[in-house]
Backbone as a printed PyTorch tensor [residue, N CA C, xyz], in Angstrom:
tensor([[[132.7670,  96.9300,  75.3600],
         [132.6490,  97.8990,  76.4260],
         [133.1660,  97.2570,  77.7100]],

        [[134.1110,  97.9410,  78.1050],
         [134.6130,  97.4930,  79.7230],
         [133.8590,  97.7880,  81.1190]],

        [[133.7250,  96.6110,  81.4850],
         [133.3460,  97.2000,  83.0260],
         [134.4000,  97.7310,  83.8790]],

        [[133.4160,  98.7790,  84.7820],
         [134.8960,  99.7010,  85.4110],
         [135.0170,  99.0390,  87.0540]],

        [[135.7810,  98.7440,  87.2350],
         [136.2040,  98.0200,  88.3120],
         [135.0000,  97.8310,  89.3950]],

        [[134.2720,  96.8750,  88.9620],
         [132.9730,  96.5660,  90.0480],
         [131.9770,  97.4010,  89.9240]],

        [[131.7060,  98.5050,  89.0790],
         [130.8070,  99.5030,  88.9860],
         [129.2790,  99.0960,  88.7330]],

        [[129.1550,  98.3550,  87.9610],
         [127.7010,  97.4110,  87.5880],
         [127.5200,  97.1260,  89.2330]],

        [[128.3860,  96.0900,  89.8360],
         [127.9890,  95.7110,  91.2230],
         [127.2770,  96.7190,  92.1260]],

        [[127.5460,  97.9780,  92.3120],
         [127.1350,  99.0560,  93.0050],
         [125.6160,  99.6590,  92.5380]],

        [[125.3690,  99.4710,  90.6930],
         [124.2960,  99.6250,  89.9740],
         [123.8650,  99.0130,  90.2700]],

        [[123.4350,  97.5290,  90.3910],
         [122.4590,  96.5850,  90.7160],
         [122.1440,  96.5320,  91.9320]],

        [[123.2390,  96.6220,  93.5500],
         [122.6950,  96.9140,  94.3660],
         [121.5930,  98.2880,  94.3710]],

        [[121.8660,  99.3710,  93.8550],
         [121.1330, 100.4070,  94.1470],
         [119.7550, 100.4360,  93.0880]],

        [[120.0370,  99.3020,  92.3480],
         [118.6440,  99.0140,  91.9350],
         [117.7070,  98.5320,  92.5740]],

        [[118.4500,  97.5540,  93.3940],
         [117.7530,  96.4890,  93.8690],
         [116.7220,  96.8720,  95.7240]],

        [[117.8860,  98.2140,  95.9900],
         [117.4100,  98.4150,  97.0670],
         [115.9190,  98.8760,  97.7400]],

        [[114.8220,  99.6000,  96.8990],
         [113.8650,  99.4020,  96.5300],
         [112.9530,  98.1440,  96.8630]],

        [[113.7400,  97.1190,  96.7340],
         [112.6770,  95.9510,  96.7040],
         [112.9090,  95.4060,  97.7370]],

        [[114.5240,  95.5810,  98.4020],
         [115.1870,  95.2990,  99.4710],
         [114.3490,  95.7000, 100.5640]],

        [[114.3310,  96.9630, 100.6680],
         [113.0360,  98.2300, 101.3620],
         [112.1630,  96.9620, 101.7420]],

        [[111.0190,  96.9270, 101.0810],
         [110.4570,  96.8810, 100.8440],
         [109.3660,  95.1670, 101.4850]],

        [[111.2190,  94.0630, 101.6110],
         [110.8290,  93.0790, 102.0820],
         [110.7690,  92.9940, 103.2550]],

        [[111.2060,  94.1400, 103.9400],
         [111.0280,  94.8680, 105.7500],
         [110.5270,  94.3190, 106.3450]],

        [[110.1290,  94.2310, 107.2650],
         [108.8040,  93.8700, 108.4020],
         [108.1470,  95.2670, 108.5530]],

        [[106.6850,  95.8840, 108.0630],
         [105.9140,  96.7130, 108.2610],
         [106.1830,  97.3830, 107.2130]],

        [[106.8080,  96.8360, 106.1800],
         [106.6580,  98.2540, 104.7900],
         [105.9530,  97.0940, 103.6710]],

        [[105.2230,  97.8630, 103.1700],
         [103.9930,  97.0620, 102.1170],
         [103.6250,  95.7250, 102.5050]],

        [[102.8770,  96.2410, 103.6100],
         [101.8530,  94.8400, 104.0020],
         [100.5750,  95.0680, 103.4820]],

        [[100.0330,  95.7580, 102.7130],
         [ 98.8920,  95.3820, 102.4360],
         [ 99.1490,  94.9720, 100.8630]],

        [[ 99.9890,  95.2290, 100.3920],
         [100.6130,  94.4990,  98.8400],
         [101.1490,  93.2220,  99.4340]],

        [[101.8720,  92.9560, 100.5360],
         [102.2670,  91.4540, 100.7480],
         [101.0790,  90.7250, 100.7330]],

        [[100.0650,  91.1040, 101.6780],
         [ 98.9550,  90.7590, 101.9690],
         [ 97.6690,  90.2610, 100.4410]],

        [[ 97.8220,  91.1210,  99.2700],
         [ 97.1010,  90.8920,  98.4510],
         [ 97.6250,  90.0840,  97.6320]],

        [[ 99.2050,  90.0410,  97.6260],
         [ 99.7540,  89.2690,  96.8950],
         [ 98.8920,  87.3200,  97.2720]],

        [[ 99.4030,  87.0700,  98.5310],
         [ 99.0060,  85.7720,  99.5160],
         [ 97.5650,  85.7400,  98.9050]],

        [[ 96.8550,  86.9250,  98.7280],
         [ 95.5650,  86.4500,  98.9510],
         [ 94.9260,  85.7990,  97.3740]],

        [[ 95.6430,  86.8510,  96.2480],
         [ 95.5570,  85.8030,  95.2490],
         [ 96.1900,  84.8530,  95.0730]],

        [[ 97.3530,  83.7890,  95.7420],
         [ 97.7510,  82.6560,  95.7600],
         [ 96.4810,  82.0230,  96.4230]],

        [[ 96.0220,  82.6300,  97.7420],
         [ 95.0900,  81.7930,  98.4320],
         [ 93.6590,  81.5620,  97.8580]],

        [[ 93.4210,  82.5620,  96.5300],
         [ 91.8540,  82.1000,  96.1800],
         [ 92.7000,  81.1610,  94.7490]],

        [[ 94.0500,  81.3110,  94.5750],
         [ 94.0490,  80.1480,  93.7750],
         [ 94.1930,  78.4870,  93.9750]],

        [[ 94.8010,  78.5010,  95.2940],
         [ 95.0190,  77.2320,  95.5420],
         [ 93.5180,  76.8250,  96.2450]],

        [[ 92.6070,  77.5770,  96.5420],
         [ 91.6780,  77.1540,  97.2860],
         [ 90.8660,  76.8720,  95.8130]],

        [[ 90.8180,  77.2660,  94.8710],
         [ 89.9240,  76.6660,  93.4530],
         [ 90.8030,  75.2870,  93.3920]],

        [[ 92.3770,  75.3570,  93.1050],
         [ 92.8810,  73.5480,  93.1480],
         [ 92.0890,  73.1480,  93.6380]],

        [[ 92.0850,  73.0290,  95.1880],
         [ 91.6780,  71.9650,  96.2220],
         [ 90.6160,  71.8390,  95.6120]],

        [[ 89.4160,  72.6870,  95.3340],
         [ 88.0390,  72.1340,  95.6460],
         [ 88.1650,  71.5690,  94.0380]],

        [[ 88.2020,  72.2260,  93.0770],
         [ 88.5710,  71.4290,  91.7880],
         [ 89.0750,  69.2690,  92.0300]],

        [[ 90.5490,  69.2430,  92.4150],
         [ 90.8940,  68.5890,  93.0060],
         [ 90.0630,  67.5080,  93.7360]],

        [[ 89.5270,  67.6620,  95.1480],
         [ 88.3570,  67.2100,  95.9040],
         [ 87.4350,  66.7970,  95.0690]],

        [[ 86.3100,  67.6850,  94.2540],
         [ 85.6550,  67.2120,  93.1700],
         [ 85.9310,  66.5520,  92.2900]],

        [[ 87.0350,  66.0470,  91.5400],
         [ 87.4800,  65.0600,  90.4770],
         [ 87.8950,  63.7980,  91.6040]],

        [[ 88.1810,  64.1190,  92.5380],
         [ 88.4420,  62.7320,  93.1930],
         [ 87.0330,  62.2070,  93.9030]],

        [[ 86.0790,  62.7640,  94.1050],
         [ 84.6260,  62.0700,  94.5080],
         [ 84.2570,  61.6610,  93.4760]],

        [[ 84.3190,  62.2120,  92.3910],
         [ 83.8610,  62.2330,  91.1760],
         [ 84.4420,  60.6070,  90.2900]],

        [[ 85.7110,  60.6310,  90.1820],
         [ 86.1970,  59.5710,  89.4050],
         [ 87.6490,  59.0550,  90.6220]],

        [[ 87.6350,  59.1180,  91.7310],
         [ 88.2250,  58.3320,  92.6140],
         [ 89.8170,  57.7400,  92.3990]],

        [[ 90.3630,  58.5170,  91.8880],
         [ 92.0270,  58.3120,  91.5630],
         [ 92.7310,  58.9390,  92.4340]],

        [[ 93.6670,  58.3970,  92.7540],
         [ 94.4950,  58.3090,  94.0410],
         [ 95.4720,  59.8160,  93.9520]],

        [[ 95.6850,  59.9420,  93.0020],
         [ 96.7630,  61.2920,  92.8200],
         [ 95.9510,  62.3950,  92.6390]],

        [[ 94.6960,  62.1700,  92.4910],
         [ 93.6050,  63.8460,  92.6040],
         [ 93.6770,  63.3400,  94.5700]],

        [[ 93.4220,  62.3460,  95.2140],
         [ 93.2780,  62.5770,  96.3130],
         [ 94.7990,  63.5260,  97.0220]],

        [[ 95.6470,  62.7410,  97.0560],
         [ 96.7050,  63.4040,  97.1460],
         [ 96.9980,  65.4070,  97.0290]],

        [[ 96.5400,  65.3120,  95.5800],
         [ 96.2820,  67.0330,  94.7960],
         [ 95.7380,  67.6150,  95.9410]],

        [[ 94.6660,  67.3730,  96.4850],
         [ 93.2990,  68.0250,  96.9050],
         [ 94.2150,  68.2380,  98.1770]],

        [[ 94.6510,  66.7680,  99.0040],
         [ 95.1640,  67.2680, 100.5210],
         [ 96.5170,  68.4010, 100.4500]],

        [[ 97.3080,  67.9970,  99.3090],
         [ 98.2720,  69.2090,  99.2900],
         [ 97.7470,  70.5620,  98.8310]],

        [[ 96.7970,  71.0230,  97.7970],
         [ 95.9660,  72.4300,  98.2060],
         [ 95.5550,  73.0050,  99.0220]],

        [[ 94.6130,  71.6390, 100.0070],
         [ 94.0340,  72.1320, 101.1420],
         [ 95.1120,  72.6330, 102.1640]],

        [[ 96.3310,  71.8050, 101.7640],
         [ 97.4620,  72.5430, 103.1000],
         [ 97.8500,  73.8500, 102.8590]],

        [[ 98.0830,  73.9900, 101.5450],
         [ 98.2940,  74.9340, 100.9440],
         [ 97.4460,  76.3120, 101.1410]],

        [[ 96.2070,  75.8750, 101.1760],
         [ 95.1530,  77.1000, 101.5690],
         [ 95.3570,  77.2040, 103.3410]],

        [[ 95.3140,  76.7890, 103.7430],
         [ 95.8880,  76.7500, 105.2660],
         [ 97.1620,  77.9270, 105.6800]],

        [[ 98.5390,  77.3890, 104.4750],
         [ 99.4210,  78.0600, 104.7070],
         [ 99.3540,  79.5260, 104.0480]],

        [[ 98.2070,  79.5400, 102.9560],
         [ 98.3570,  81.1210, 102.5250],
         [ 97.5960,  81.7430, 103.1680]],

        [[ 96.4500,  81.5780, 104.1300],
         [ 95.8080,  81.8140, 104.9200],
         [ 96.3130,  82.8260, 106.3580]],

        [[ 97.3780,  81.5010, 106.4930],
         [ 98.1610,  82.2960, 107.3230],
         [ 99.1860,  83.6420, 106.8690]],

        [[ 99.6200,  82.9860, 105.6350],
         [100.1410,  84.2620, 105.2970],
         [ 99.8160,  85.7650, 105.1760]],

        [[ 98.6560,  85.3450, 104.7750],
         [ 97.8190,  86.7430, 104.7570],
         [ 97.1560,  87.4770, 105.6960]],

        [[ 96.6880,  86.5250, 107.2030],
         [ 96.7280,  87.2860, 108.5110],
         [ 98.0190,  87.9790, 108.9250]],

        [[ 99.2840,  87.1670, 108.6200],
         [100.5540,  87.6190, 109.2530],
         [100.6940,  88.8380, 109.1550]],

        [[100.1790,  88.9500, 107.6930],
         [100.9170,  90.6890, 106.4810],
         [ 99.8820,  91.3050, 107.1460]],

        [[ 98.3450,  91.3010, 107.4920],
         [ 97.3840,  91.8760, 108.1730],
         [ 97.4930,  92.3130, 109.1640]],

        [[ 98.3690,  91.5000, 110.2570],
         [ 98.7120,  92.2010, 111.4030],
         [ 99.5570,  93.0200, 111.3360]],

        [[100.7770,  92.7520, 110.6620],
         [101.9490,  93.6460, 110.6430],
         [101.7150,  94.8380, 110.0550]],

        [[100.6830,  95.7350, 109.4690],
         [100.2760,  96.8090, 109.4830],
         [100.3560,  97.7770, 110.4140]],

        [[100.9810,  98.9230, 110.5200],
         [101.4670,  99.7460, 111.2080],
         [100.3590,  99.7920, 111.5790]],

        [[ 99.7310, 100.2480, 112.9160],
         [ 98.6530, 101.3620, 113.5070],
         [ 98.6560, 102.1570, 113.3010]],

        [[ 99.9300, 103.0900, 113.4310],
         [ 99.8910, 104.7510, 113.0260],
         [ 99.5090, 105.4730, 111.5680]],

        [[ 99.6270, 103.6700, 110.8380],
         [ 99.5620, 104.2090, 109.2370],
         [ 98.0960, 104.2150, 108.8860]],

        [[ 97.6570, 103.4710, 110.1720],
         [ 95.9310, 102.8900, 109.6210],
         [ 94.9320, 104.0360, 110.3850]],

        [[ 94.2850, 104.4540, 108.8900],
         [ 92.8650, 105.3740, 109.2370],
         [ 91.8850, 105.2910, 110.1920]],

        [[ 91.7370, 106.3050, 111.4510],
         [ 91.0130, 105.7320, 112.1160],
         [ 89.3040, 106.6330, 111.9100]],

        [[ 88.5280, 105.4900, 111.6920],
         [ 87.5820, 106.0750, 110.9010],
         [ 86.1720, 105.9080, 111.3000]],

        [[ 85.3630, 107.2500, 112.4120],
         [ 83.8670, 105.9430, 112.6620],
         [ 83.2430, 105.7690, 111.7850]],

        [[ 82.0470, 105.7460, 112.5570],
         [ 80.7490, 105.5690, 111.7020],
         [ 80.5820, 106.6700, 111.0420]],

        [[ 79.6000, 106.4510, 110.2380],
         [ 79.1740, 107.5280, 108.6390],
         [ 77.6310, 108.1510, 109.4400]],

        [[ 78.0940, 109.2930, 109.8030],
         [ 77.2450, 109.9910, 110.0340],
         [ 77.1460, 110.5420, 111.8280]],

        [[ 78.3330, 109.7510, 112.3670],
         [ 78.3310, 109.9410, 114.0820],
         [ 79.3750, 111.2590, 114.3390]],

        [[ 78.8460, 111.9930, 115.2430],
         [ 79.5360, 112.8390, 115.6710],
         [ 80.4800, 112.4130, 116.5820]],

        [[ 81.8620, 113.1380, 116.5530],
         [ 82.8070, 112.2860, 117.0490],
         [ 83.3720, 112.8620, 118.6410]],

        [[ 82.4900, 113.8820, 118.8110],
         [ 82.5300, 114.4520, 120.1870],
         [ 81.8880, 113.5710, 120.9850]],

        [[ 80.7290, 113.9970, 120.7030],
         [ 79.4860, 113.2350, 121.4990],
         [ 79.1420, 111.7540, 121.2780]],

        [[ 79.7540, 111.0560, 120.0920],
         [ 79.0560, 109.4470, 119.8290],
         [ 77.9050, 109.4420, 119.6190]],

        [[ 77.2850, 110.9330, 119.0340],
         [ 75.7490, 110.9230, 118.7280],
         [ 76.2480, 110.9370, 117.2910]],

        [[ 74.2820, 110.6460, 116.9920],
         [ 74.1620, 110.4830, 115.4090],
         [ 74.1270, 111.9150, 114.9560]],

        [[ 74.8140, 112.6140, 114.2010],
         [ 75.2240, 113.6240, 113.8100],
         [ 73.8210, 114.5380, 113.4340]],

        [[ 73.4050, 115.7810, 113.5280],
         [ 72.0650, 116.0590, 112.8090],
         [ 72.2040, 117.8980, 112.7760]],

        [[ 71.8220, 118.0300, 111.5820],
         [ 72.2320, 119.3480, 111.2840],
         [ 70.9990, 120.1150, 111.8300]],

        [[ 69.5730, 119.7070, 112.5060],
         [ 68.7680, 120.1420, 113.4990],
         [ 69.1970, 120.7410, 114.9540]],

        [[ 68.6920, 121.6560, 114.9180],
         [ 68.9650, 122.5370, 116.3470],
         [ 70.6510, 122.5030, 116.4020]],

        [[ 71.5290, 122.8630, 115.3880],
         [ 72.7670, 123.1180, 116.0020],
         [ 73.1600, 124.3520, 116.0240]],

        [[ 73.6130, 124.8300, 117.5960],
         [ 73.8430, 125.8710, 117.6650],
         [ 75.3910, 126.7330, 116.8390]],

        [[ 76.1320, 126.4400, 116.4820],
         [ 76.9480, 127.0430, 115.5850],
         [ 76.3470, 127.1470, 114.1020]],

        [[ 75.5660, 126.6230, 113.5710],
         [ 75.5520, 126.5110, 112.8130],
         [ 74.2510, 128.1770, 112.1680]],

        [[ 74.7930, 129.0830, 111.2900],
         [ 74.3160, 130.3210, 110.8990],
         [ 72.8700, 130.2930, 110.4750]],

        [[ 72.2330, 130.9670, 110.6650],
         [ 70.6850, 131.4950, 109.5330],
         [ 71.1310, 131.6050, 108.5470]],

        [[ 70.4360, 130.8760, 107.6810],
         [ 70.5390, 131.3810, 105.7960],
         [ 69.8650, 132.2880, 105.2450]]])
């Protein structure tokens, strides 16, 4: 089967664009964000794993392990505030309290309200 003069090339870009999208600044930050965050509860089990085998039995390359996790949890840390901030405002729900009326900032109460009909 022949390729037709560069045609695949044009297919794979328009496959790809999707993901292209996607690596934006402000489009899927809370998937960037969850992504970081399971790197960050994994490298934070290394470290302390890590840390613990080196108190434990005192070998020089678990010490090593442990300080490069711990940097590591540092840097996914940050990663995952970054993607946190970069969340649109306009996209984010603004939502009070459960049960406050949003006129008044009172606690909402279906007592003495005047719109509200005889049953």
């Amino acid at each position: 089967m022949a390729l037709n003069g560069g045609d695949y090339k044009d297919r794979a870009v328009d496959a790809f664009q999707p993901v292209s999208d996607m690596l934006n600044v402000g489009r899927c930050e809370p998937l960037k964000a969850a992504v970081h965050c399971v790197l960050l509860v994994t490298v934070t089990v290394c470290a302390a794993y890590n840390a613990a085998a080196w108190l434990k039995r005192r070998q020089r390359h678990l010490a090593i392990n442990a300080v490069i996790y711990g940097v590591a949890v540092w840097w996914e840390r940050a990663h995952v505030l970054h993607h946190l901030v970069c969340i649109p405002r306009e996209r984010t729900p603004h939502v009070g309290p459960v049960g406050m009326d949003t006129h008044s900032g009172q606690p909402a109460t279906d007592v003495e309200d005047p719109t509200r009909e005889a049953a």
